[in-house]
DRENDO-1510 file (C-alpha; in Angstrom, 1 decimal, always signed):
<recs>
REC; n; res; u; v; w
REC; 1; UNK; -50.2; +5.9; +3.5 .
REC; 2; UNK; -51.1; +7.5; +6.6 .
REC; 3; UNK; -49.2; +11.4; +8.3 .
REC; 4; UNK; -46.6; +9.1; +10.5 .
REC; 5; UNK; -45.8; +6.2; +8.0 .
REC; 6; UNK; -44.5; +9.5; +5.8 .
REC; 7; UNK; -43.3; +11.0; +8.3 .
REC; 8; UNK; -41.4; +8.1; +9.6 .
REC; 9; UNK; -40.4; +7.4; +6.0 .
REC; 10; UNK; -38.6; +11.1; +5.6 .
REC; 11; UNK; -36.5; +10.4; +9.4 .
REC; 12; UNK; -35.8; +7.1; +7.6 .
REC; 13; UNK; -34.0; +8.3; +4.5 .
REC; 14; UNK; -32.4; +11.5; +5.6 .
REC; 15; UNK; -30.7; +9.8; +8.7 .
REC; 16; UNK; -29.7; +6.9; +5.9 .
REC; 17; UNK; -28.6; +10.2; +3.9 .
REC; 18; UNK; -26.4; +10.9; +6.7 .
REC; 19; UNK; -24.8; +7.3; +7.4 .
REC; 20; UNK; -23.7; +7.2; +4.2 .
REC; 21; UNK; -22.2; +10.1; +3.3 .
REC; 22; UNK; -20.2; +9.7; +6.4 .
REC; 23; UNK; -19.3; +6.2; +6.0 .
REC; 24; UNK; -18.1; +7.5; +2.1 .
REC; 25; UNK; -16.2; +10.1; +3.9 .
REC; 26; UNK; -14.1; +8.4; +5.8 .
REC; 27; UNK; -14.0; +5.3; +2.8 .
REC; 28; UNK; -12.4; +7.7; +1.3 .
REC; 29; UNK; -9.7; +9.1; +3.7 .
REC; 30; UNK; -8.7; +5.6; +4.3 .
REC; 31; UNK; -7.7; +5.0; +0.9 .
REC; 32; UNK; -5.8; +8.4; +0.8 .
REC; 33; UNK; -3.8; +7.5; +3.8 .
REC; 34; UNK; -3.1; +3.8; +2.2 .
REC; 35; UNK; -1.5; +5.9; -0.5 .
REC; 36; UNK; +0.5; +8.0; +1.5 .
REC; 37; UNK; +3.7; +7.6; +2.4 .
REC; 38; UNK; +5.9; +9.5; +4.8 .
REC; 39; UNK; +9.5; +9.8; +3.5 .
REC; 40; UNK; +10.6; +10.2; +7.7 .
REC; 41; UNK; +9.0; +6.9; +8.2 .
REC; 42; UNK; +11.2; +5.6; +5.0 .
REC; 43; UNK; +14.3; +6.7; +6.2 .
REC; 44; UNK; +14.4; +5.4; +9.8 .
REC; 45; UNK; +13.0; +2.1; +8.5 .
REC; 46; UNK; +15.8; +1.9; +6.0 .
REC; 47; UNK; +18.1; +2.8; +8.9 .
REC; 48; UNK; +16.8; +0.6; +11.4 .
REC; 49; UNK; +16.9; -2.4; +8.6 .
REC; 50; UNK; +20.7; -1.3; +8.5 .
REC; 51; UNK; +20.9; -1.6; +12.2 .
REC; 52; UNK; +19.3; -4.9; +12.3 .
REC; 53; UNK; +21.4; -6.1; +9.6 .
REC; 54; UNK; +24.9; -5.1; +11.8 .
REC; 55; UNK; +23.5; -6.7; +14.5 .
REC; 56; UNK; +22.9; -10.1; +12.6 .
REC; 57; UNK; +26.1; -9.8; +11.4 .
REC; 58; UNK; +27.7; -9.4; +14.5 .
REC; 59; UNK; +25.8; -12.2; +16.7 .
REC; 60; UNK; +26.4; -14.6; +13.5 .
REC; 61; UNK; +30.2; -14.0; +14.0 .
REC; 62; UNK; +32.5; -16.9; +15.5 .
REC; 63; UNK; +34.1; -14.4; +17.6 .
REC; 64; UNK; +30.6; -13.3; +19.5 .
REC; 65; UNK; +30.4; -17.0; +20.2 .
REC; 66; UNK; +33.3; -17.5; +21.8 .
REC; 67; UNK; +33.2; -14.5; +23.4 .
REC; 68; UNK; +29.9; -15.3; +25.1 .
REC; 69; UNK; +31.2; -19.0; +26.1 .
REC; 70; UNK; +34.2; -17.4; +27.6 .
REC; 71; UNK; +32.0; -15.2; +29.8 .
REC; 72; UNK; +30.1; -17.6; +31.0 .
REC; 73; UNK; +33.0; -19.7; +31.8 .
REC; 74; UNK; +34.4; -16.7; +34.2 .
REC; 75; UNK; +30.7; -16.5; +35.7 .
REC; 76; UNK; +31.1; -20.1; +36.2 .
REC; 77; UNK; +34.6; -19.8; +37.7 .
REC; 78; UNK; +33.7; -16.7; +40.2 .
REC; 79; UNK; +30.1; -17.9; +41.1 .
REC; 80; UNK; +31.7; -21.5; +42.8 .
REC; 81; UNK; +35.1; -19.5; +44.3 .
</recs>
């Protein structure tokens, strides 16, 4: 083995050093921030599931559908006067 093939060799593994400790690195903070949670994210999900559920409830309502057909009946009625 010649000077540059040992040379080239030494680049070779300390830059493949490098790669990998950096790609363990952030390996790592990936799976801590899968195990995190945020209990401010928790809360307004639970409240916007709460929100979402009103909703539902109120567009599932007979009322809201008659309400909406009687609208568009008066559109109906004022767009052809």
């Amino acid at each position: 083995m010649d000077f540059w093939t040992f040379v080239f060799l030494v680049v070779l593994v300390g830059c493949s050093v490098g790669i990998f400790e950096t790609w363990s690195k952030s390996r790592v903070k990936m799976r801590e921030a899968e195990g995190r949670v945020n209990p401010d994210s928790d809360k307004r999900i639970a409240g916007l599931m709460e929100r979402v559920k009103v909703l539902e409830e109120i567009v599932i309502d007979s009322r809201y559908d008659l309400k909406r057909e009687i609208d568009e009946l008066e559109e109906r009625s004022s767009s052809s006067r």
